[in-house]
C-alpha positions as a printed Julia matrix, in Angstrom:
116×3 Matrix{Float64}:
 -13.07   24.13    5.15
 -11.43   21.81    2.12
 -10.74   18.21    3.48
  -9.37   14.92    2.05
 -11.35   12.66   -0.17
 -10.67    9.54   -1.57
 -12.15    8.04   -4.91
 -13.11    4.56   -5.03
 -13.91    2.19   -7.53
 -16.33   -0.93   -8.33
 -12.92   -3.25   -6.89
 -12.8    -0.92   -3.9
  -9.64    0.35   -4.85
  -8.56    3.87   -4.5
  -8.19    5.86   -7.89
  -7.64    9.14   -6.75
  -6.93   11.61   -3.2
  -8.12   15.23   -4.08
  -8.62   18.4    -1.65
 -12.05   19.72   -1.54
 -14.91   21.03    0.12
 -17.62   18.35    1.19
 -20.09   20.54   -0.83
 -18.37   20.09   -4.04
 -18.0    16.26   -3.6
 -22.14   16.18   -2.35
 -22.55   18.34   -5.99
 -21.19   15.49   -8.5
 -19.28   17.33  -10.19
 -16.29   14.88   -9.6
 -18.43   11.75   -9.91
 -20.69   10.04   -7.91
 -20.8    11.43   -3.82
 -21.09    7.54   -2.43
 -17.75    7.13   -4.32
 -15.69    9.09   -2.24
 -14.53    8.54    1.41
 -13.54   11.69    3.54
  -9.81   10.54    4.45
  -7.43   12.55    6.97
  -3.74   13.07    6.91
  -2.34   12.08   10.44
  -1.04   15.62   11.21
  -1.03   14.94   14.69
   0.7    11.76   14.59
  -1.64    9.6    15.9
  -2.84    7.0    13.66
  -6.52    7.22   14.69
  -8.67    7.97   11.53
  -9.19    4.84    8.62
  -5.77    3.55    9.83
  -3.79    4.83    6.96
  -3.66    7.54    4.63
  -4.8     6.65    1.39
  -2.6     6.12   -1.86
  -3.94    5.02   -5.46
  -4.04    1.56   -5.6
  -4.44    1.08   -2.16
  -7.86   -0.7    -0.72
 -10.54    0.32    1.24
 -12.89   -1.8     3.29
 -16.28   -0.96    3.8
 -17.22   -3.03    6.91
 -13.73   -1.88    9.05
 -13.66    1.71    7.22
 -10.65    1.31    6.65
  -7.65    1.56    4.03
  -4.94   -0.38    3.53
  -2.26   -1.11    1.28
  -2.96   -3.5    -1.67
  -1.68   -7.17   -0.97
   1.69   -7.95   -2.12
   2.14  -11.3    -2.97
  -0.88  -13.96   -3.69
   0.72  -16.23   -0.8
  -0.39  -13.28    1.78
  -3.48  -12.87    4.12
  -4.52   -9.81    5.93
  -4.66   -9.87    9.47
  -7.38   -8.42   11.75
  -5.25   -5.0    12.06
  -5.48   -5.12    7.98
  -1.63   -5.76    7.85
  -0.7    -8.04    5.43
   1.31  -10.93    6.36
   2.94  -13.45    5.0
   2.63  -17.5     5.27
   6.18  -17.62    7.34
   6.89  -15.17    9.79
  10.46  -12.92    8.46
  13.4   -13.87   10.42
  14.72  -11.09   12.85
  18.15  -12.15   11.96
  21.18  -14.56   10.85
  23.34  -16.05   12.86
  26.81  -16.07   10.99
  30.29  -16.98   12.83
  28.29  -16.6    15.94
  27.32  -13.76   15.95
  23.44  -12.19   14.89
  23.3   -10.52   11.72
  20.52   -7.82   10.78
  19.87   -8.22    7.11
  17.57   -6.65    4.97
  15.36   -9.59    3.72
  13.01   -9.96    0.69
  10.13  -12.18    0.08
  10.5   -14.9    -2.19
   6.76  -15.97   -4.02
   8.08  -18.78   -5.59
   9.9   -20.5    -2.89
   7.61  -19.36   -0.22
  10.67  -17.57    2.03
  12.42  -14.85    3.29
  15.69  -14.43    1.25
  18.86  -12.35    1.68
């Protein structure tokens, strides 16, 4: 039965997601076996398997075995759930004429803060 594999490279980082049989990926014929991590799509949707579904680009740890995305800003440390987060926590909302505002907000590197 073909499964989900994902390639990995000297950084850790994930350079490819193919299809296959565990057979072919045993035969090197794509590369080195110990390269590539059997990943699962989270058909049933519980989140139970490697925590995410892999993309290219995103990390994998060897110790958790786990993937996660790649960190977004320099300023950011990963927590023990491998979430990134960032120095200040994002603001839920503005307060404007009294009243709470949802806005979308964006991180801002060089200031170090949540901007709108």
């Amino acid at each position: 039965m073909a499964r989900y594999f994902a390639e990995i490279d000297q950084s850790d980082t994930v350079i490819r997601v193919i299809v296959s049989e565990p057979e072919y990926i045993n035969s090197g014929r794509v590369g080195n076996p110990s390269n590539w991590i059997e990943c699962f799509l989270d058909e049933d949707g519980v989140n139970n398997t490697k925590k995410m579904y892999p993309g290219i680009g995103h990390k994998y740890n060897y110790n958790a075995e786990v993937f996660h995305c790649k960190q977004p800003y320099p300023s950011w440390n990963i927590d023990e759930n491998y979430d990134w987060q960032s120095p200040i926590p994002k603001p839920d909302y503005i307060e404007y004429d009294g009243n709470n505002i949802d806005l979308p907000w964006l991180w801002d590197e060089s200031t170090q803060s949540w901007v709108n």
